[in-house]
N, C-alpha and C positions, 0 to 999 in steps of 0.2 A: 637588811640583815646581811653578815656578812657569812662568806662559808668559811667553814672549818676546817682544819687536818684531815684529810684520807683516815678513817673510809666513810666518815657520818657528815653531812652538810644539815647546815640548823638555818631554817626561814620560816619567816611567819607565816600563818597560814589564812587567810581572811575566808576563800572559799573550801574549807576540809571537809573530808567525806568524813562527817557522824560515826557512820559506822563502820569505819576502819579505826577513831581514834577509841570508841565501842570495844572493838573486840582485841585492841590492846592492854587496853584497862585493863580487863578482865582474865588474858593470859599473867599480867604481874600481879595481881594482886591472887591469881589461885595459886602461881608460885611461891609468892612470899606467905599464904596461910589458906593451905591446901587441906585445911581440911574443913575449909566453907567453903558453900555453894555460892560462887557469887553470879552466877545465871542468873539467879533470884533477885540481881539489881541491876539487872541490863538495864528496864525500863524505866529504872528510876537516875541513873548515872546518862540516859538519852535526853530527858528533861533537867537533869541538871546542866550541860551539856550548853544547851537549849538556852539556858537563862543565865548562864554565864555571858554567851555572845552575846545575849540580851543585852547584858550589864556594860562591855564593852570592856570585856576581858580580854587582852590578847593569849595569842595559843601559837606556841612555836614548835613547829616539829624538827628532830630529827632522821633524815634519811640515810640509808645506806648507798652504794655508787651500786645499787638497782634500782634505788629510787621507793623502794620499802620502808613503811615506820617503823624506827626503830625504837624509841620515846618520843613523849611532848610534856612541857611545860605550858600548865595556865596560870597568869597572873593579871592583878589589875594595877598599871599604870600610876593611878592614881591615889590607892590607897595602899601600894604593897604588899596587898596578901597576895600569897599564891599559895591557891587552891589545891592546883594538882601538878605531880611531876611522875611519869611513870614511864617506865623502860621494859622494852620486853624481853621476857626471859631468855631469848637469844642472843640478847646484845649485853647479859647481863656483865658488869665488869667489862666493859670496852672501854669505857671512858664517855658514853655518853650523858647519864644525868652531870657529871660534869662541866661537859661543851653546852649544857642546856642552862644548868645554873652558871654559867659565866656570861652568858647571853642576858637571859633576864636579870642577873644583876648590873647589869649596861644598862639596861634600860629601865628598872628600876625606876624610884623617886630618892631611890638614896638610901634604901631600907627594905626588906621583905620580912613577912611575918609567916608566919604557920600553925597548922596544929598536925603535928605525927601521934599516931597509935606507940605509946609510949612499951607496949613489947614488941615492936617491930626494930628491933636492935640495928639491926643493918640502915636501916634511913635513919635513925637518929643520931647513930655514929658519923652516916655520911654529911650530915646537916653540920654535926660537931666539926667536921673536917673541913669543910665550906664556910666557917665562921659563924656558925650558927650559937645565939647561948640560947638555955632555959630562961624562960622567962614566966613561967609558971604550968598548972597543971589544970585538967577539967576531965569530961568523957564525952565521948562520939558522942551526939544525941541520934544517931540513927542506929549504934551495934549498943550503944553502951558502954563500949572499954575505953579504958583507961587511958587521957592522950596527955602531951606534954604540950603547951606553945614553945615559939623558937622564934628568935628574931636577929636577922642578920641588920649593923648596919654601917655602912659605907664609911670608909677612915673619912676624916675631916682632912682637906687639902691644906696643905703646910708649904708655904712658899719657900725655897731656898736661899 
């Protein structure tokens, strides 16, 4: 993995403390929809967690020059999707989910897929700006609301 610009460096993480990328989660997502309890899915986002490394997901963190999480990207290698990308609400606008999705689309299969909460404007703008399109629409099955899919994929190389 290679580092990045001052002041975040992005590497994979094979042995990550759980419960540091646990209680990141959980600071972005009360930020971005603060008015759920989302304590109420520590233990279910620990077992998810849990069975993503199962799956052979990889997980890139980035650090700040303390060596603090500042976000992580999880995605799978193999099939494209990625699951989760979250930054914490200190780093929010630094440029990190950016240095994260530039990372994982390296390593990528040439493609990522998603599904964003389609009223969380802010990541689905950010997805739009990452080269993300719509590709259609569903709902959480775990909240119920309303999400959109998104699929990035890799220009086709064109020799000169």
């Amino acid at each position: 993995m290679s580092a990045q610009s001052a002041p975040f460096t992005i590497s994979a993480e094979d042995a990550y403390d759980r419960g540091e990328l646990i209680e990141l989660w959980l600071a972005a997502w009360a930020a971005t929809y603060p008015g759920i309890d989302f304590e109420t899915r520590r233990e279910w986002f620990g077992e998810h967690l849990a069975l993503l490394k199962a799956e052979g997901c990889l997980t890139l963190a980035a650090r700040d020059e303390a060596g603090k999480l500042a976000g992580f990207v999880i995605f799978d290698r193999v099939s494209g999707w990625l699951d989760q990308l979250a930054v914490h609400p200190r780093a929010f606008r630094a440029g990190v989910a950016r240095q994260l999705m530039r990372e994982a689309k390296g390593l990528s299969p040439g493609f990522l897929q998603l599904d964003v909460n389609a009223d969380n404007v802010r990541a689905v703008a950010f997805y739009e700006r990452e080269g993300f399109s719509r590709t259609g629409a569903g709902v959480n099955p775990n909240s119920g609301a309303p999400t959109l899919s998104m699929e990035w994929r890799q220009a086709p190389f064109e020799p000169a």
